[in-house]
N, C-alpha and C positions, 0 to 999 in steps of 0.2 A: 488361793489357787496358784499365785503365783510362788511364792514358798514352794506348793507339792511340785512344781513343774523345776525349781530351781535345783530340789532335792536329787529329784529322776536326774538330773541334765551330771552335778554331781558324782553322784551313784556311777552313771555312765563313763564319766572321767576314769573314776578310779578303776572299773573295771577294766580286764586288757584281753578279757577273752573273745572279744568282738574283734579287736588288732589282731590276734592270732588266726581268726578264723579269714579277716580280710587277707595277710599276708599269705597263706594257706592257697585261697583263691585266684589270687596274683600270682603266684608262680604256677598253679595248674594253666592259669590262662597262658601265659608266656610258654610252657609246653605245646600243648597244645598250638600256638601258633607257628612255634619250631615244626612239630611235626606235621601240621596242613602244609606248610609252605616244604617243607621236604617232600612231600609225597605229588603233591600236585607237581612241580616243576622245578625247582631248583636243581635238584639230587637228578632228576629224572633226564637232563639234559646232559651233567658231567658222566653219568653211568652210560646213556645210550652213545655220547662219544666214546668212551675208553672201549666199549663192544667194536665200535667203528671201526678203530684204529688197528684192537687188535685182528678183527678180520682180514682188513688191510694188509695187516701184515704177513696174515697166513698168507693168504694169498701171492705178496711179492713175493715170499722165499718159497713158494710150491713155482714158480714162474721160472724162479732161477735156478730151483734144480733143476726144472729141465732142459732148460737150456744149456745145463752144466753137466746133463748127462751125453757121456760116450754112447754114438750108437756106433752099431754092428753093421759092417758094410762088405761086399764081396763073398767070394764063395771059401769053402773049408773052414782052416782056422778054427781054434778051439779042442779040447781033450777028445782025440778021437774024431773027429773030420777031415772033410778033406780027403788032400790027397797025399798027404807024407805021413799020416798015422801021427800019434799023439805021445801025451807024454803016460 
C-alpha cells in the first residue's frame, strides 16, 4: 500500500498540469481583486474628484465671465438709436 500511495505521490510530481491549472487560478484571482477593489472604491473616489473639480471649474470661468462682461448702461447708443442716428 505504501508503494501504491509512493507511486500516485510520484506520478503527481511529474505531472505539471495541476501547476498550470493552479497558476491559471492565481491570476484570475489577482484579477478579480484588482477589479472589486476598482469598482467598490479606489477608482470611484479619484473619478468622483476629477467630476468635482472639473465642475468647479465651469463654474469659476462661468462667474468670471460675468463679471467680465460689459453691460449696457444709458440711453441711445448703438446702430440706429438714440438721438444722433447711427452708423
Amino acid at each position: 500500500m505504501i508503494k501504491y500511495i509512493q507511486k500516485l505521490i510520484d506520478k503527481l510530481k511529474k505531472s505539471e498540469k495541476g501547476q498550470g491549472m493552479v497558476e491559471y487560478a492565481l491570476i484570475i484571482a489577482f484579477v478579480a481583486a484588482i477589479a472589486i477593489y476598482v469598482l467598490n472604491g479606489g477608482m470611484r473616489t479619484a473619478v468622483n474628484q476629477a467630476f468635482t473639480n472639473a465642475s468647479n471649474m465651469v463654474t469659476s470661468a462661468t462667474t468670471q465671465a460675468n463679471l467680465e462682461k460689459p453691460t449696457t448702461t444709458g440711453t441711445g447708443g448703438g446702430n440706429g438709436g438714440g438721438t444722433g442716428g447711427g452708423n
